[in-house]
C-alpha positions, -999 to +999 in steps of 0.1 A: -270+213+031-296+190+047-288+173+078-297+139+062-292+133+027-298+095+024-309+062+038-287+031+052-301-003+048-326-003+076-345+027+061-329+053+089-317+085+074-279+098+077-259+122+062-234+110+036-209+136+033-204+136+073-199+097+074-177+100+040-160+130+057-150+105+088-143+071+073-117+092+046-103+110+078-098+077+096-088+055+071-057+080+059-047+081+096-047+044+093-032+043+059-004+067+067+011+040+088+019+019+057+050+042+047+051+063+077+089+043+085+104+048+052+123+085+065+123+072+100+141+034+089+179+049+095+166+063+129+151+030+142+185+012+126+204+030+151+180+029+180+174-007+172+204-017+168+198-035+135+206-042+097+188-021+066+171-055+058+159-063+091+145-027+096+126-030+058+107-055+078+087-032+098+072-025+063+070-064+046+055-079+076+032-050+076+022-059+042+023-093+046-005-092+075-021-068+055-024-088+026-036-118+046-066-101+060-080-083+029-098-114+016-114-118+049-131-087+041-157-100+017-166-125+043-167-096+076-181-074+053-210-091+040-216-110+075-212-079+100-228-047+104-209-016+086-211+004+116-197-022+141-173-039+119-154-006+116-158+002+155-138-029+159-116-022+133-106+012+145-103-005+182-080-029+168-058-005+151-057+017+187-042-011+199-018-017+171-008+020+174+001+021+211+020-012+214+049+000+186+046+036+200+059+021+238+077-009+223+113-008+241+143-004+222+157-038+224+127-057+217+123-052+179+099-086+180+072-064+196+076-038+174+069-060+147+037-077+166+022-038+169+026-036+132+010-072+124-021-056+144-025-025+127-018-043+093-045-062+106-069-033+110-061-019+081-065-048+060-103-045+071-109-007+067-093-002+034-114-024+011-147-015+034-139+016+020-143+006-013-171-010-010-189+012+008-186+039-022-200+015-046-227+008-026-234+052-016-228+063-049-246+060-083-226+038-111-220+069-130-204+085-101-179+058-097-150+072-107-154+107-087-161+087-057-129+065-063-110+092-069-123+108-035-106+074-023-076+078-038-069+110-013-065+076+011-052+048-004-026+070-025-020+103-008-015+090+027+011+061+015+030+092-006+025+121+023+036+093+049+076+095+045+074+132+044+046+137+074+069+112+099+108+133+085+086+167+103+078+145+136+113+133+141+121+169+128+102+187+159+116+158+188+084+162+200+083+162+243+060+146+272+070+150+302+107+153+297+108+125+278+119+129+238+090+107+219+119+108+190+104+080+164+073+067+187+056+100+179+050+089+146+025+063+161+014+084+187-002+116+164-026+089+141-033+069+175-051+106+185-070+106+149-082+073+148-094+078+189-114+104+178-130+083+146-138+056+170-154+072+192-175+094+168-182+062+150-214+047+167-233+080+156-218+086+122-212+059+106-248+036+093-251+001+078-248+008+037-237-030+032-263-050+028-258-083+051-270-118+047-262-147+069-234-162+055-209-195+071-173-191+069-156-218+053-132-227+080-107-249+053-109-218+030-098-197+058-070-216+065-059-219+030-059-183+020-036-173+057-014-202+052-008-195+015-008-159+012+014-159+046+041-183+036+047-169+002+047-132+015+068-143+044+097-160+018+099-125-003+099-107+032+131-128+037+145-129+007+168-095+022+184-113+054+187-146+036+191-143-002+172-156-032+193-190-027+178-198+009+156-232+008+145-231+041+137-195+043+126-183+008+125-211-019+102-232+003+080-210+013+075-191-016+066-225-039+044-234-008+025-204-007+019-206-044+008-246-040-019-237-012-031-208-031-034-228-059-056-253-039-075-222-026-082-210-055-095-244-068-118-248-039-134-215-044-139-224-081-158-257-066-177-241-042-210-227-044-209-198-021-171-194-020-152-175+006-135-158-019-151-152-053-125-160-077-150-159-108-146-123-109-115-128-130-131-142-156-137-109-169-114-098-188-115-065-182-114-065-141-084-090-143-060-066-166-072-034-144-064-049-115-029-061-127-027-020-138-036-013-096-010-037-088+014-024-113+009+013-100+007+007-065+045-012-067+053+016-087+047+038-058+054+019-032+087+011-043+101+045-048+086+054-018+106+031+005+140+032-017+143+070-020+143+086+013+170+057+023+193+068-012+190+103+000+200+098+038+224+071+031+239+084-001+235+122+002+234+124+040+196+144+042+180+142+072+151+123+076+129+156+073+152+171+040+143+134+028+104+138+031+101+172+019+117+163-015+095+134-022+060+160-006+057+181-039+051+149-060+026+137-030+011+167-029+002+166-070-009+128-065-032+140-040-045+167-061-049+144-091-069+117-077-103+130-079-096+152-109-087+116-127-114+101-115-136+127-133-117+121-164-119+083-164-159+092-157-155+103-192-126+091-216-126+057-202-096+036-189-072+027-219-056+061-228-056+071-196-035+041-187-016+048-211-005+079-208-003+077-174+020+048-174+045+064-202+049+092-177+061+071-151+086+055-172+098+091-181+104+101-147+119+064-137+144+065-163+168+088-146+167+073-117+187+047-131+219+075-134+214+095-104+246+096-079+263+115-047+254+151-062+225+149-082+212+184-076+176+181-054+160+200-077+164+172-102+152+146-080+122+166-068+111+170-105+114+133-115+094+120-086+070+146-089+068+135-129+062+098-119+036+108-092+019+124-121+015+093-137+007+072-108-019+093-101-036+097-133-036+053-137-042+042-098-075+055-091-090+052-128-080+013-129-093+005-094-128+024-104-122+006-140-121-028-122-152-022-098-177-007-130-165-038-147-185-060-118-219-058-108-231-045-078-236-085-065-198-091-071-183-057-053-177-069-019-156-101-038-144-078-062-130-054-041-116-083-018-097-095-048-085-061-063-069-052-027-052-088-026-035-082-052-029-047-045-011-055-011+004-090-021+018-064-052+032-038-028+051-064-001+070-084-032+084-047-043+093-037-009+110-068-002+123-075-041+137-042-038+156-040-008+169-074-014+184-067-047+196-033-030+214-048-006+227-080-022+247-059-049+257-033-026+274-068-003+285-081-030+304-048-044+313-036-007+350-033-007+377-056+014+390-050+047+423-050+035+414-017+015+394-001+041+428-001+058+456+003+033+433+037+017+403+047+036+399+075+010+396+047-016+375+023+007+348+050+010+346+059-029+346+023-034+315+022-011+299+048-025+302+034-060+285-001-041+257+019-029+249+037-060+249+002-081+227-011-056+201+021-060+203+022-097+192-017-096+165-013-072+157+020-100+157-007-128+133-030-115+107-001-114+111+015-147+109-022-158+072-025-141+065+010-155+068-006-191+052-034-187+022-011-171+028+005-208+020-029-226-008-035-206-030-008-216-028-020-252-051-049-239-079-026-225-111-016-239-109+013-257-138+025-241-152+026-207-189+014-210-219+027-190-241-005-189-233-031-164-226-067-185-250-091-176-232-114-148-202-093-151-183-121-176 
């Protein structure tokens, strides 16, 4: 192999499988933290002190800062050097990392501020990622090298759960003192150390820059709209759908200053966020397909390892090992769909892939107390089948939609509406969880006339508030099934002139 393969954008030769090599490394260490919690959520209920809801939110406001930073992307992407702007990034998240790692125990506020940061980092690295395979690799190459991206953005979200039950599994030590959950932080803090300092002689400037002014109004629009109406769903589990102050509100004026957003982008010129791109048809429906897959995924993900601690009494490591074989076969899947899409285009792909998430949902829906593991580990391993085949395709079928011009907006946009997708599940579905189980939880007065009954009575609440939760997905999983009616039949090779 020769030492340099390729040049950057200042003619300078580097190798590209040793940057690739790095920035896939890094990024899962940084992606890993976006599901790492859900084995480790019962844990940090009892240490914390705290309610089911009010632990989800170490995931929703995760998301929600998350999803507030990715449009900024397109701006710090096309403004700032490729190198530097992930040196920051990765200093940022090192940061992130080591404030929730030595957060104390009654200070959950803080815990949530070092997740805010590292949503922030992450927000920054994940659609860089993106666009700097479009802008390494040849067009008809796309869907390989997408696929090489989905080891990131889907295997280290489905490995997380699992990866943080065998951490609180080994109750790690340093110097007599039991890391117990913070060493969940602590082992991608050492990961992303090493990426950041290796970065300044690895990683080269592949993104062309120009000299661009951020629109400060524009700015302001896109973190006060996409933050208030992420932060209503992100409440809707302590408060209920019926709070004004705390859901209704915000929601309706999120989706009022987005609107404005979007109308000023429209008006604009050189627009901080290039809405055009969804005027094609094709990039708009795939990138509803991304955001269908990823709350597919990220649903389950979240809901399952807390059924199976709080239903079936696993541990948090029995939890994560059940849900690793269907990780494991996403992760093997990625590229090898990418390679297919390369090929047979998006629409059966889609799906197919999509039918076979609905078949492994369905039971979900009639699981109990004693659904043999074996069961459990086959239907998630189904669905993770289908996610993978679908997630990686559509997100290379949106990008080869788009020309080359439009990919930093493009894959601004396509990650918006990836992570605004993932923190409405989260929160949808652990609202609806534990509204039904509240509102089927049995009285005092039976809790102390026939414990016995009290418990199968709670049981029973539990189970109804699961198999909801389980509803809501195999609901998306159809509609992902409609969806693919609407796509072209056939992925084509040639780049449409202005990509509408």
């Amino acid at each position: 192999m020769k030492v340099f393969d390729t040049q950057d954008i200042h003619g300078n030769e580097y190798n590209r499988t040793t940057m690739l090599a790095l920035l896939l490394i890094a990024t899962f260490a940084a992606m890993l933290n976006q599901t790492s919690l859900g084995t480790a959520l019962p844990i940090l209920m009892d240490k914390f002190n705290i309610e089911m809801a009010t632990a989800q939110q170490a995931t929703t406001w995760f998301l929600l800062a998350n999803g507030i930073m990715i449009p900024v992307s397109a701006f710090l992407a096309t403004k700032f050097s490729t190198k530097w702007l992930y040196f920051i990034a990765y200093a940022l998240l090192l940061i992130g990392l080591a404030v929730t790692a030595f957060t104390p125990e009654d200070n959950w506020t803080l815990f949530i501020i070092g997740r805010i940061i590292q949503a922030c980092s992450v927000g920054i690295t994940l659609p860089l990622m993106q666009i700097v395979l479009v802008h390494i690799f040849p067009m008809e190459k796309s869907g390989a090298a997408m696929g090489l991206n989905g080891i990131v953005v889907g295997l280290a979200p489905a490995i997380g759960p699992t990866l943080s039950g065998w951490i609180l599994k080994m109750d790690f030590v340093i110097n007599g003192v039991e890391l117990s959950w913070r060493a969940i932080f602590i082992v991608p803090f050492v990961i992303v150390l090493i990426a950041f300092l290796l970065t300044p002689f690895v990683v080269h400037d592949v993104i062309p820059n120009r000299e661009v002014k951020i629109d400060y109004l524009s700015l302001i629009l896109s973190i006060a709209g996409f933050g208030s109406f992420l932060w209503g769903f992100s409440n809707v589990a302590n408060e209920g759908w019926s709070s004004l102050p705390y859901v209704i509100t915000p929601i309706f004026s999120g989706l009022l200053i987005l609107s404005l957003f979007v109308l000023r982008q429209l008006k604009m010129k050189k627009p901080f966020l290039d809405i055009s791109v969804f005027k094609n048809k094709q990039f708009t429906l795939t990138t509803i397909g991304v955001a269908f897959s990823m709350m597919s995924m990220m649903g389950l993900q979240m809901m399952l390892p807390l059924y199976l601690q709080r239903v079936q009494n696993l541990t948090a490591l029995d939890s994560g090992l059940i849900i690793l074989p269907g990780a494991l076969l996403m992760g093997i899947l990625s590229p090898i769909s990418g390679r297919i899409f390369d090929r047979v285009g998006i629409k059966r792909m889609t799906l197919i892939g999509f039918l076979i998430i609905a078949i492994g949902t369905a039971p979900m829906m009639f699981i109990n107390a004693y659904t043999s593991h074996i069961f459990i580990i086959t239907i998630y391993a189904v669905r993770m089948v289908g996610i993978g085949l679908v997630m990686m395709p559509l997100t290379a079928g949106a990008m080869s939609s788009l020309n080359p011009k439009q990919a930093t907006h493009g894959t601004a946009a396509n990650n918006t509406v990836r992570q605004v997708a993932a923190a409405v599940i989260v929160a949808l579905m652990s609202s609806t969880t534990q509204t039904i189980i509240q509102d089927n939880t049995p009285s005092q007065a039976v809790k102390d006339a026939n414990p016995f009954n009290y418990a199968r009575q709670m049981l029973d609440a539990s189970l109804k508030g699961f198999h909801a939760s389980f509803g809501i997905l195999f609901g998306i999983a159809v509609a992902g099934i409609l969806l693919a009616v609407f796509l072209k039949a056939k992925r084509s090779t040639k780049l449409e002139k202005g990509a509408h």
